[in-house]
C-alpha positions in Angstrom: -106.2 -86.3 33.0 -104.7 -83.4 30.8 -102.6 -84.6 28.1 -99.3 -82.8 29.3 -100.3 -84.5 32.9 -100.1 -87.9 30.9 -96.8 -87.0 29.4 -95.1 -86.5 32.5 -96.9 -89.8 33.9 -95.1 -91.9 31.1 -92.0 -89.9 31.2 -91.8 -91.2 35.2 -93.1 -94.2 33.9 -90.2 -94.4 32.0 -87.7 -94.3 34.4 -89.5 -95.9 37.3 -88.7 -99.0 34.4 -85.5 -97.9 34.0 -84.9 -98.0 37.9 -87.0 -101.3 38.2 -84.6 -103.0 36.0 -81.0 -101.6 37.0 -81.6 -102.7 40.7 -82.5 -106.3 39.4 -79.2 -106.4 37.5 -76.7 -108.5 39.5 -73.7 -108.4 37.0 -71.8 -104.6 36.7 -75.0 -103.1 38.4 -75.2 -98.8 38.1 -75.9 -97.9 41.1 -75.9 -94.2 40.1 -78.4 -95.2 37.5 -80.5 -96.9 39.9 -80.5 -93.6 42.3 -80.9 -90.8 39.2 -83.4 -92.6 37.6 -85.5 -93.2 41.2 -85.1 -89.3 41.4 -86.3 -88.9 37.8 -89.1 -90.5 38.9 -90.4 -88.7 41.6 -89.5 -85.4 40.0 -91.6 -85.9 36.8 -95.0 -87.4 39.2 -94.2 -84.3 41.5 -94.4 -81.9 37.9 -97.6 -84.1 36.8 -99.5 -83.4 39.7 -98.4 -79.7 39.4 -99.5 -80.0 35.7 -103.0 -81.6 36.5 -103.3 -78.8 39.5 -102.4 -76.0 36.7 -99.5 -74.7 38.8 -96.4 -73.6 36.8 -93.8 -76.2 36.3 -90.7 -74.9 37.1 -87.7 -76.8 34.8 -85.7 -77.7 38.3 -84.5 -80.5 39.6 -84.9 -79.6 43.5 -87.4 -81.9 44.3 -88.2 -80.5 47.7 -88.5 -77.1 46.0 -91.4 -78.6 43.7 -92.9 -80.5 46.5 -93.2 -76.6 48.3 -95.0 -75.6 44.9 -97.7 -79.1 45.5 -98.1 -78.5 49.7 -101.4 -76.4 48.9 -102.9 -79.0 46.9 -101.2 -81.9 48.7 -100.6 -81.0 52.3 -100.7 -85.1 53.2 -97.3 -84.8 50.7 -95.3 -83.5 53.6 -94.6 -86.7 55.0 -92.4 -87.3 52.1 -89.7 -84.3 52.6 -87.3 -86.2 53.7 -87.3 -88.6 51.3 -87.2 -86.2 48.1 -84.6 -84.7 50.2 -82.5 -87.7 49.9 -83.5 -88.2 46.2 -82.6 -84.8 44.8 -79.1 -85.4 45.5 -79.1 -87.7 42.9 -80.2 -85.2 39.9 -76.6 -84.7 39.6 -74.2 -85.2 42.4 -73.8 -88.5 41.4 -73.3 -88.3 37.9 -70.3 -87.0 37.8 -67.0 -88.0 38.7 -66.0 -87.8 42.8 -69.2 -89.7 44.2 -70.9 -93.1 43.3 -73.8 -94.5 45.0 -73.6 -97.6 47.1 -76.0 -100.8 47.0 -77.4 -99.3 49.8 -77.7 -96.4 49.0 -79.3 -98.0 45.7 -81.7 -100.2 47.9 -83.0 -97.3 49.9 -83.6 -94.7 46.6 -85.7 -97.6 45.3 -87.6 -98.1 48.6 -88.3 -94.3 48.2 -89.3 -93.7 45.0 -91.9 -96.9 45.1 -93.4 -94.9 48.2 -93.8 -92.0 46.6 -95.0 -93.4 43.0 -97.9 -94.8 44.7 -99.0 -92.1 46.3 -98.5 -90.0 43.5 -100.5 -92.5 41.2 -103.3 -92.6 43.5 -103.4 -88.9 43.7 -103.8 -88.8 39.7 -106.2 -91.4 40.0 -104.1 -93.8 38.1 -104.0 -97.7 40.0 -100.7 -98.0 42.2 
């Protein structure tokens, strides 16, 4: 694995933890936090795997535009549209004042972003 691959890795790393342990918290729980850092997530594995494919890394957070960018090297990653779909909203809709995410809505980026880690693990041949 290049070394700029394994940056991103422990960047998503990062907030997959970050994630992990917001949507165990049961007392004043950030929802938002939850759902922007489960999009964090996915976007830095999605710019890994562009990284370890040497395609340019475009500094976006659209993370159906970066999964476009991966389809020729991950066609299989298609399946997931719809899901990074519903994550990118997150990158910064929710951060600001006028929207907050729900438990649900909480609940379901979680759900997501495990999918996709794994997948995305596997495909840097990292264990799931």
């Amino acid at each position: 694995m290049k070394p700029i691959t394994a940056e991103w890795v422990s960047k998503a790393e990062s907030d997959f933890a970050l994630m992990e342990r917001e949507g165990r918290v049961r007392k004043n729980p950030s929802y938002d936090g939850v759902c922007f850092h489960a999009q964090q997530c996915a976007g830095k594995y999605l710019k890994a795997r562009l990284c370890e494919g040497d395609i340019e890394v475009a500094k976006i957070h659209d993370l159906v535009a970066l999964l476009e960018s991966l389809l020729s090297l991950e066609p299989s990653w298609e399946v997931f549209r719809r899901d990074l779909a519903y994550l990118s909203d997150f990158a910064a809709t929710y951060r600001y004042p006028g929207e907050s995410a729900t438990q649900e809505q909480a609940k379901d980026a979680i759900r997501r972003c495990r999918l996709f880690r794994k997948v995305a693990r596997q495909a840097l041949g990292l264990e799931g």
